[in-house]
DRENDO-1510 file (C-alpha; in Angstrom, 1 decimal, always signed):
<recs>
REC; n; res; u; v; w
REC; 1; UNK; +1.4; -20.5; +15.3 .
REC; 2; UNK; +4.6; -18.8; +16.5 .
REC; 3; UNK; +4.2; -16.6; +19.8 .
REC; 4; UNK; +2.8; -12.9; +18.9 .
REC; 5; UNK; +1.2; -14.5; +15.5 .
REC; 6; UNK; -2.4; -13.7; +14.7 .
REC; 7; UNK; -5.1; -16.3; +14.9 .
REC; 8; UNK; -6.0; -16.3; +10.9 .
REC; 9; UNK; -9.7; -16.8; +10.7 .
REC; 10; UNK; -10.4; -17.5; +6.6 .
REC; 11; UNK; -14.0; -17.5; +5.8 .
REC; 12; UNK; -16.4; -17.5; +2.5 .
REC; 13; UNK; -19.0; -14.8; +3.0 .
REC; 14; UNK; -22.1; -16.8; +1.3 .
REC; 15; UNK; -21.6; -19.7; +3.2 .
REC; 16; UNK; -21.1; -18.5; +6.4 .
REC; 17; UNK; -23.1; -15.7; +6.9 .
REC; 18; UNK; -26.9; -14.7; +6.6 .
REC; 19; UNK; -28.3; -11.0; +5.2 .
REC; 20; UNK; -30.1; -9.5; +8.0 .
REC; 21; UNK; -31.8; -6.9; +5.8 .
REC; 22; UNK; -31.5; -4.8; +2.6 .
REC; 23; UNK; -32.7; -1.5; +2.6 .
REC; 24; UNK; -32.8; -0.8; -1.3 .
REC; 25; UNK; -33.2; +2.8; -2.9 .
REC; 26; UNK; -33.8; +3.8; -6.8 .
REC; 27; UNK; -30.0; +3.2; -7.9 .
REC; 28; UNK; -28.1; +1.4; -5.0 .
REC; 29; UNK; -29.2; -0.9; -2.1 .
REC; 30; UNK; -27.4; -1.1; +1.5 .
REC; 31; UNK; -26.7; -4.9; +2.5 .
REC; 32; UNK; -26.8; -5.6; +6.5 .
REC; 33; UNK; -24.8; -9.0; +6.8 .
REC; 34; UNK; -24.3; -11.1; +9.8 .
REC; 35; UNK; -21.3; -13.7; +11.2 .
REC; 36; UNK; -20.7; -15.6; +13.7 .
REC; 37; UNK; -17.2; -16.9; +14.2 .
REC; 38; UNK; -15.7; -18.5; +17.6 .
REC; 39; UNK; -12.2; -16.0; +18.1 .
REC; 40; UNK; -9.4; -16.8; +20.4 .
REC; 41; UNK; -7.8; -15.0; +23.2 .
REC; 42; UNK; -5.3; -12.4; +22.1 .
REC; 43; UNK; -5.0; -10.7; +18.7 .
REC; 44; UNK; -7.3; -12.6; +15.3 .
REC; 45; UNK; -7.6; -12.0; +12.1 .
REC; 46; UNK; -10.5; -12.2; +10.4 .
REC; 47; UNK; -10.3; -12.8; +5.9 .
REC; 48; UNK; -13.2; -12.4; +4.6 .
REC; 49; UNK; -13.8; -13.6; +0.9 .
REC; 50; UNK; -16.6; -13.6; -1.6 .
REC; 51; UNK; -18.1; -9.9; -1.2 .
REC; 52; UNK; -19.5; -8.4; -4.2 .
REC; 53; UNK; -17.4; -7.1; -6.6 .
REC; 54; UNK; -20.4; -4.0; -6.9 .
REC; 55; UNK; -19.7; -3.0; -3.3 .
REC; 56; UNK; -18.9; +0.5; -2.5 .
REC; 57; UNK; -16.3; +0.0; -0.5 .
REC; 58; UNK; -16.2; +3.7; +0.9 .
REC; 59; UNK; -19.6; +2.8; +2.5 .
REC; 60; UNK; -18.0; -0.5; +4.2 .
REC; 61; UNK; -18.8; -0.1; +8.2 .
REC; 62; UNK; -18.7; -3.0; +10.7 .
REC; 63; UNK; -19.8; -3.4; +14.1 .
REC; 64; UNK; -19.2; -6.3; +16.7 .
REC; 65; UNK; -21.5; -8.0; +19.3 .
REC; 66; UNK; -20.9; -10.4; +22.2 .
REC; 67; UNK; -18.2; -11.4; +24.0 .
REC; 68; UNK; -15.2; -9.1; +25.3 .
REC; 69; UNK; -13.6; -8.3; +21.8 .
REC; 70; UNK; -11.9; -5.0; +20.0 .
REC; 71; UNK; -12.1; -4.5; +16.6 .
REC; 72; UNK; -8.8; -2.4; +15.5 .
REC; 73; UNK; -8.7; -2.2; +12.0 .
REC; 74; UNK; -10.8; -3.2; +8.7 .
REC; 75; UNK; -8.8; -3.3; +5.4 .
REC; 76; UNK; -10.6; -4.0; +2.1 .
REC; 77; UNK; -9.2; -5.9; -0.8 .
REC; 78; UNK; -9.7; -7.7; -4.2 .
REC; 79; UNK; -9.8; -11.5; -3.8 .
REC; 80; UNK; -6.0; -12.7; -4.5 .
REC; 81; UNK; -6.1; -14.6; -8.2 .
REC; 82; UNK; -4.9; -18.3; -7.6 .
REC; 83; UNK; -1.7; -19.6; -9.3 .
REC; 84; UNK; -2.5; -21.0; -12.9 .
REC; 85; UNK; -2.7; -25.0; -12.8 .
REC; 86; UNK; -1.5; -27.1; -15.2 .
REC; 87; UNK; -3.7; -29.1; -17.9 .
REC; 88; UNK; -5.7; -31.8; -15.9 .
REC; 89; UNK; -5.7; -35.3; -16.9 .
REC; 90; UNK; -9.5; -34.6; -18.7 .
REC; 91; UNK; -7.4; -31.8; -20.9 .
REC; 92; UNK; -4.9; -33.8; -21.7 .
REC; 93; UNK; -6.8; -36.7; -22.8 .
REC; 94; UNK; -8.9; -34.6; -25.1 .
REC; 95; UNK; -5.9; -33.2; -27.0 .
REC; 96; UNK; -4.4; -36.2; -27.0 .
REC; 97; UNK; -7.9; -37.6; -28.5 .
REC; 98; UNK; -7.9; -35.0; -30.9 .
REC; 99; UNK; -4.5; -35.2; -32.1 .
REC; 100; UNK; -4.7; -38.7; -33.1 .
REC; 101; UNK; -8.4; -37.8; -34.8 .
REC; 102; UNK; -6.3; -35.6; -37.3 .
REC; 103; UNK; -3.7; -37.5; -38.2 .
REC; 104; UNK; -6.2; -40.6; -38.7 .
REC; 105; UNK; -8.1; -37.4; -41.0 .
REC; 106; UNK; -5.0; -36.2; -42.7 .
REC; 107; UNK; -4.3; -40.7; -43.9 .
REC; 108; UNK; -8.1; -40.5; -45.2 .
REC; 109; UNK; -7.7; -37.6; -47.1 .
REC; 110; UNK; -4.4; -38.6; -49.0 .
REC; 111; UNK; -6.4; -42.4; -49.4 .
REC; 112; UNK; -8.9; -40.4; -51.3 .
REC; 113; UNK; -6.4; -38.3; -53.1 .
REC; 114; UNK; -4.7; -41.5; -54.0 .
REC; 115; UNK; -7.7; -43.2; -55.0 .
REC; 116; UNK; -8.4; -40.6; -57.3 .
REC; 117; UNK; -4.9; -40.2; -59.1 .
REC; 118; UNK; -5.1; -44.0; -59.6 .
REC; 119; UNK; -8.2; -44.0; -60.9 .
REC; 120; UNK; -7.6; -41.2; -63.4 .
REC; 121; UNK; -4.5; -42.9; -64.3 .
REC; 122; UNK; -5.9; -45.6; -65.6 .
REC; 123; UNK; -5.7; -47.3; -68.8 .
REC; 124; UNK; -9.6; -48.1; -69.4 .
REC; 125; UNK; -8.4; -49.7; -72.9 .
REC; 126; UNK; -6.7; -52.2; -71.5 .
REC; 127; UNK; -9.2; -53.1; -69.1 .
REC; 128; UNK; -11.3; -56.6; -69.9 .
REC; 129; UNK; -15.2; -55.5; -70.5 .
REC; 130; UNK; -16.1; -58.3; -68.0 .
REC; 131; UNK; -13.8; -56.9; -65.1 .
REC; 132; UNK; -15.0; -53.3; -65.6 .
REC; 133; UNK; -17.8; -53.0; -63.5 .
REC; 134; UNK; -16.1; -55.0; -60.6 .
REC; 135; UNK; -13.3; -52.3; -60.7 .
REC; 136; UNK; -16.3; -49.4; -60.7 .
REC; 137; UNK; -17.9; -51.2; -58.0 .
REC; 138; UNK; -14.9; -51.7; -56.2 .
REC; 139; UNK; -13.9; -48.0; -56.4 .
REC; 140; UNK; -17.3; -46.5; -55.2 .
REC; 141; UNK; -17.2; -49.0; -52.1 .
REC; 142; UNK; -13.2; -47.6; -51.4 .
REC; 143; UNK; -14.2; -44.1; -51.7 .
REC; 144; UNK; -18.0; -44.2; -49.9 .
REC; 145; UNK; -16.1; -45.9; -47.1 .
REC; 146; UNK; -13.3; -43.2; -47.0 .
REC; 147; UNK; -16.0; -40.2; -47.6 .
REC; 148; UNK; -18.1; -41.6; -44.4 .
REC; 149; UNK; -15.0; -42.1; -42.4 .
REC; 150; UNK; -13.6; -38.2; -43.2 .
REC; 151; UNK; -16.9; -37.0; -42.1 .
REC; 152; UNK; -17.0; -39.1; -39.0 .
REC; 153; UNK; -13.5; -37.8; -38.2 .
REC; 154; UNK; -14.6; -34.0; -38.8 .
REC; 155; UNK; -17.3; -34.0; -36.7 .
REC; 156; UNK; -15.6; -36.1; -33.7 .
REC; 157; UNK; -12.7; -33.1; -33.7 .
REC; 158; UNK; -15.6; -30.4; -34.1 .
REC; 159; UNK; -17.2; -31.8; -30.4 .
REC; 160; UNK; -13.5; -32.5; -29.3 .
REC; 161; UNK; -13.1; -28.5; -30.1 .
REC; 162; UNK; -16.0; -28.1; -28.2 .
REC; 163; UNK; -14.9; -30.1; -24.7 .
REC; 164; UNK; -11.3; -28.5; -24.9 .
REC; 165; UNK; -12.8; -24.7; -24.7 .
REC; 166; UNK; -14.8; -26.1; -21.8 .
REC; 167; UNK; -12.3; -27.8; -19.8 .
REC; 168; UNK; -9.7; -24.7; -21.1 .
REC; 169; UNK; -12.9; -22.0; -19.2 .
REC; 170; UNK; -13.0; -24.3; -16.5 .
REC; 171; UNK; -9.4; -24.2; -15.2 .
REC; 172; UNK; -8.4; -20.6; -16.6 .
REC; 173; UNK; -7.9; -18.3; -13.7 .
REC; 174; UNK; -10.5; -16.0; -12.9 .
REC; 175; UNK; -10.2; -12.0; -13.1 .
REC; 176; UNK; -9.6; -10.0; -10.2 .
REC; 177; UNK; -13.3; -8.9; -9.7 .
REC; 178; UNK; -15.0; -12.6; -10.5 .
REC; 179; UNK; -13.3; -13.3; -7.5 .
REC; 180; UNK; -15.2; -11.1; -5.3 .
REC; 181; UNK; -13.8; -8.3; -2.4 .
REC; 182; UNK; -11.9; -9.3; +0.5 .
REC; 183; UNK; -12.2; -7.5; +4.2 .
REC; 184; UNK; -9.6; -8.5; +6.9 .
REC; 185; UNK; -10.4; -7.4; +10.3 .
REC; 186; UNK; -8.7; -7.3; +13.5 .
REC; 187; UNK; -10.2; -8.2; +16.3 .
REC; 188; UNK; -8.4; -8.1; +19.6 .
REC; 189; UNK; -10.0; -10.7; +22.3 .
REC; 190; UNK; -10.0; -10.7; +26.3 .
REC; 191; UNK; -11.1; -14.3; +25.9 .
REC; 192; UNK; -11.7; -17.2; +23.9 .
REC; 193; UNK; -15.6; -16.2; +22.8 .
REC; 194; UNK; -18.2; -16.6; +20.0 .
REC; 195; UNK; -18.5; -13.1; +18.7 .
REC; 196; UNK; -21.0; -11.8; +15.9 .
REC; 197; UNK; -19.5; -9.6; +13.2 .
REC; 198; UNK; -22.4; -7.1; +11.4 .
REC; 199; UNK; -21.2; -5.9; +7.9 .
REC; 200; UNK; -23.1; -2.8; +6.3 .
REC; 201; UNK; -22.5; -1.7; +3.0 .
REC; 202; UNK; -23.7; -0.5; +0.0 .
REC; 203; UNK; -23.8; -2.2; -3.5 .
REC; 204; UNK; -24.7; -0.9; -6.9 .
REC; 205; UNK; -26.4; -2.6; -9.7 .
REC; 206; UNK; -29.4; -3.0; -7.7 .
REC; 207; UNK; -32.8; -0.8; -8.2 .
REC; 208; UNK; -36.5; -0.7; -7.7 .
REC; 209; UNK; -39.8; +1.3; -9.3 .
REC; 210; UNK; -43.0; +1.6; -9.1 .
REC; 211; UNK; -45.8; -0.3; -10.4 .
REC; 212; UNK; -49.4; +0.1; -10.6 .
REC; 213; UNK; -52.1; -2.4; -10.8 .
REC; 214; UNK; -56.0; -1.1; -11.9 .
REC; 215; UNK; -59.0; -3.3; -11.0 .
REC; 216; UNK; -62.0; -2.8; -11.9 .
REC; 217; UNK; -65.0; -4.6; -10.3 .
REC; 218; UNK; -68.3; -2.9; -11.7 .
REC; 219; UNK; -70.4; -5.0; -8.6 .
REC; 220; UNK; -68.7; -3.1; -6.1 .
REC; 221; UNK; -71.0; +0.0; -5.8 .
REC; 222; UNK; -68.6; +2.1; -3.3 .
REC; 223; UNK; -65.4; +1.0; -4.6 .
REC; 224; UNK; -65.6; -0.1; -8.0 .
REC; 225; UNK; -61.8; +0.7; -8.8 .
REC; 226; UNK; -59.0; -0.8; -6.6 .
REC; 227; UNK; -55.4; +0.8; -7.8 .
REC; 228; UNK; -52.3; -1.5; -6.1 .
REC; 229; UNK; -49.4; -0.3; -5.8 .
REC; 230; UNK; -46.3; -2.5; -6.3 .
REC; 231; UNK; -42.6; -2.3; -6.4 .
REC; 232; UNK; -40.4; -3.8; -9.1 .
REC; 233; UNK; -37.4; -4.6; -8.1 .
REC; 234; UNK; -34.3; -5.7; -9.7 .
REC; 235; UNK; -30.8; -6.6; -8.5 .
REC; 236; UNK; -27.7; -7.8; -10.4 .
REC; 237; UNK; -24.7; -7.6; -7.3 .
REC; 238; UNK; -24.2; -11.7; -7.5 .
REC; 239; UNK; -25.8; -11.8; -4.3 .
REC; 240; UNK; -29.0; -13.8; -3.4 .
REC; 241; UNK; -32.2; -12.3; -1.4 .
REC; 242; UNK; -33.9; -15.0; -1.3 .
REC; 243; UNK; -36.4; -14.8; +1.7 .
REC; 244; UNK; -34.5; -11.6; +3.1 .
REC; 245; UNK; -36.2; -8.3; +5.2 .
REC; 246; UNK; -36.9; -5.8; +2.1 .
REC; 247; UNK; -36.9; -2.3; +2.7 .
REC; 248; UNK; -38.1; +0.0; -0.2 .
REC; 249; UNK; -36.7; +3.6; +0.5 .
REC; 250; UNK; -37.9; +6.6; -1.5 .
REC; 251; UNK; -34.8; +8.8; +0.0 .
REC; 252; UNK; -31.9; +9.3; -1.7 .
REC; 253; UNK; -28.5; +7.6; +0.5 .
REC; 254; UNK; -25.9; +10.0; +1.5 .
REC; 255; UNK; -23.1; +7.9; +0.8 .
REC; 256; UNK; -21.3; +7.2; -2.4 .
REC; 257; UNK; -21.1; +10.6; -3.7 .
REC; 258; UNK; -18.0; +12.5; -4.3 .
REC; 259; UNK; -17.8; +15.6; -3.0 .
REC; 260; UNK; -18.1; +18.8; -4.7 .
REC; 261; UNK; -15.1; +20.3; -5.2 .
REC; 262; UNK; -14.1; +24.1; -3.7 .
REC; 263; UNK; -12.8; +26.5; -5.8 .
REC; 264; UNK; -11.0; +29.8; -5.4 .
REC; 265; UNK; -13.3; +32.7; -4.4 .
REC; 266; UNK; -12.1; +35.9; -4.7 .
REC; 267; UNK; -13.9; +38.9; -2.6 .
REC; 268; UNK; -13.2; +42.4; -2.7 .
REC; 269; UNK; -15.1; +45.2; -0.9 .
REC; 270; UNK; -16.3; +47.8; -1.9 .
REC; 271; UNK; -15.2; +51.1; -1.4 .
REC; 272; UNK; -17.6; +54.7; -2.3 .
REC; 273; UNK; -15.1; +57.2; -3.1 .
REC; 274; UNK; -15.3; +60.1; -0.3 .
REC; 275; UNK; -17.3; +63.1; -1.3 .
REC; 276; UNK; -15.7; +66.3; -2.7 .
REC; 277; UNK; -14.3; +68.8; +0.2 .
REC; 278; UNK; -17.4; +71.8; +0.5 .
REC; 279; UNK; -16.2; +75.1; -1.3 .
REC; 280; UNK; -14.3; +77.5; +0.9 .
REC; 281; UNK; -16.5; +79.8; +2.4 .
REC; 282; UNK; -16.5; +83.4; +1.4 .
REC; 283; UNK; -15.9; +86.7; +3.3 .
REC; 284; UNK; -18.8; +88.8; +4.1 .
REC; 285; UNK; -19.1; +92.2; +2.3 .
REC; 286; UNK; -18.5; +94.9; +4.4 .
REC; 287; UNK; -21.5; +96.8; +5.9 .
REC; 288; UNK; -21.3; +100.8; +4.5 .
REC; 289; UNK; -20.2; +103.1; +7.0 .
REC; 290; UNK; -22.8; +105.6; +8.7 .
REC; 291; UNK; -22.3; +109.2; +7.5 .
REC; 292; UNK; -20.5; +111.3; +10.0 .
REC; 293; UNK; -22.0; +114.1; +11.4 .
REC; 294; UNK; -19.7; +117.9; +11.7 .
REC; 295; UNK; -20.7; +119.4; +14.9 .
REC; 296; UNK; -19.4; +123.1; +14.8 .
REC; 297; UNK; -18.8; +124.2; +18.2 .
REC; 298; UNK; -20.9; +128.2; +19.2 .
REC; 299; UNK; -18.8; +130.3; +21.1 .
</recs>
């Protein structure tokens, strides 16, 4: 390893790890998984292989204990596809097998073809009486022999047929997602330690329901009916939970969803028009003038 190079730490995820617990809901179940892996001093990276190929990988989180460590980054990945390889020795024998099985076929059948012509062919007139049944006997012997050895040659290229496919499965390279997810995490270390990676994530494919289970015991006086109640529970993620902490949750997880998505919304107030101006007011009448009174003057 070349100075400033990361420690590569390349690991299968069954083998090397346990499941801690599973905490599974109605439609999806949350997967806590534990490693421990011995890191040296400086930078590491840590490959991962052999996750489910359900996992949510937007739900990935992973947390480190022990020893004085960093994680820096997490990346997740499909499993790389190896490079084909070429017909094993097992593949080639079989085709070589069944190769020579049809060209011994192909001779048999033009035998019997051959047989047949010459027999039609033949002049029975000018066969002797006494020699007649040795050449029947003789042809019926020929071709039984020839009949048992075509059928023994079709079926030994029908379970030749049947190996090839086999040994063709076997070494044909594997999608993408058979392969499983990868996660590559950098871990920066003060020391040469044994830390413990925790992986929590969420795969799909996996459920539970309810089930009910009504005894009746008519001896009991008090409690003549018992009702159980039981969880099914089903899971098809490629991963085993054999003798692993179950948790049935009735909650439905936050993660996983998309979220909703915001669209334009347009407000406008609203505005009463103003009320009318009032009427101009209007001018008083005048009030009538008081009569005037003539004072004449008496001299």
């Amino acid at each position: 390893m070349s100075q400033g190079e990361p420690h590569t730490i390349e690991i299968a995820s069954v083998e090397n790890s346990k499941i801690t617990n599973v905490a599974l809901y109605s439609g999806r179940a949350e997967i806590t998984r534990s490693y421990t892996l011995l890191v040296n001093i400086g930078q590491n990276q840590i490959v991962i292989n052999g996750l489910p190929s359900v996992m949510d990988r937007e739900s990935l989180r992973v947390q480190g204990q022990g020893g004085e460590a960093t994680i820096q980054d997490v990346n997740v990945s499909d499993v790389p596809v190896p490079p084909p390889v070429p017909n094993s020795q097992e593949l080639e024998r079989l085709l070589d097998q069944k190769q020579r099985a049809e060209k011994a076929l192909g001779r048999c059948r033009k035998s019997l073809a051959s047989l047949e012509k010459l027999f039609s062919t033949m002049d029975i007139q000018h066969v002797n009486v006494g020699q007649l049944g040795d050449l029947m006997n003789g042809y019926e012997s020929t071709a039984e022999k020839l009949d048992d050895k075509v059928i023994a040659l079709e079926k030994e290229i029908k379970d030749l047929d049947k190996k090839i496919k086999e040994e063709e499965e076997a070494n044909a390279p594997k999608h993408p997602r058979d392969n499983g997810v990868r996660v590559s995490i950098g871990v920066y270390a003060e020391s040469e330690s044994s830390i413990e990676l925790v992986l929590v994530y969420a795969v799909h494919s996996a459920w539970w329901r309810a089930g009910y289970d009504i005894r009746v015991d008519m001896e009991l006086k008090a409690t003549p009916v018992t009702l159980v109640y039981k969880a099914i529970v089903d899971q098809n993620t490629g991963e085993s939970w054999d003798n692993v902490p179950l948790t049935l949750e009735t909650a439905t997880p936050t993660y996983g969803f998309d979220l909703p998505t915001l669209h334009e919304w347009k407000l406008s107030m609203y505005r009463p028009m103003p009320p009318p101006p009032p009427p101009p007011a209007r001018a008083a009448p005048a009030a009538p003038s008081a009569p005037r009174m003539q004072c004449s003057r008496v001299l």
